[in-house]
N, C-alpha and C positions, 0 to 999 in steps of 0.2 A: 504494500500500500504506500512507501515511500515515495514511487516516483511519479511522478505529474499525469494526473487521468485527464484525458481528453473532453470529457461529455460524463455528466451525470447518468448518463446510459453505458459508460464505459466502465463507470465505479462501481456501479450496481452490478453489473456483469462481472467483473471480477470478484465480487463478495460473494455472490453467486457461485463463482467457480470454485469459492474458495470452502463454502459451505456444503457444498455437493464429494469434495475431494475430501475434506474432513471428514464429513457420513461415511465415506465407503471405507474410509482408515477405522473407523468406530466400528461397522456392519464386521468389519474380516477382524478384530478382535477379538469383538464379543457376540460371535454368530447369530445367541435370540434377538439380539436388539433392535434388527429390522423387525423380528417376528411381534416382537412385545412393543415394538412403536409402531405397527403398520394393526394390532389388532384394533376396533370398530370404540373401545370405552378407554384404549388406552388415553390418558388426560386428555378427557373429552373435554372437562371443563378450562384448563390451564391455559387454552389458546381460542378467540375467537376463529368462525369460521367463517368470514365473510366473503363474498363473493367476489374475488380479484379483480375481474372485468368490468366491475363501475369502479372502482379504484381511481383517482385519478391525479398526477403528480407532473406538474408541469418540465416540459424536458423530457417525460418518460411514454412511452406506450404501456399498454394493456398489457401485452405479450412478457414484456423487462418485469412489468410488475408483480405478474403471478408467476413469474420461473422465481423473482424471489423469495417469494412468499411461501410457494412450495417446501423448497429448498430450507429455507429457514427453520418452520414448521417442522420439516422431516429431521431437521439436524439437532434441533431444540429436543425434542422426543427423544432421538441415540443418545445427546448429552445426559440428558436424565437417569440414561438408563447403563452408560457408562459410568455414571457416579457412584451412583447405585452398585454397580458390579466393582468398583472398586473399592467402595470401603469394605464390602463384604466378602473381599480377600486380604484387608489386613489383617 
């Protein structure tokens, strides 16, 4: 993130990349953590689920806005659930 982003669509996109690369370093650690953050009540309440596509953030489209949001969303849930599996290996 140090070096100069071109476009608010270009930061978001990298954060983006950046939260998606981190998940999959999460998923191939601690293999349930997709399973136990993709289940239907896993912290259903912790995260609004609003609908990305009225979203609307000058500089950005619909599309930047919900690849984040996704991403976020899915990486927020593995964090959790990597916390979780790590204290309960200390």
């Amino acid at each position: 993130m140090g070096r100069e982003i071109q476009s608010e669509g270009d930061c978001l996109a990298d954060v983006t990349s950046w939260l998606e690369q981190d998940g999959a370093r999460i998923e191939s650690t601690y293999r349930e953590a997709s399973e136990q953050a993709e289940a239907p009540s896993a912290f259903a309440d912790l995260w609004p689920q609003a609908d990305c596509s009225t979203t609307q953030v000058a500089g950005l489209n619909a599309t930047e806005l919900c690849a984040y949001q996704t991403a976020l969303l899915k990486w927020f849930k593995l964090r959790v659930v990597e916390r979780h599996q790590s204290n309960r290996n200390r």
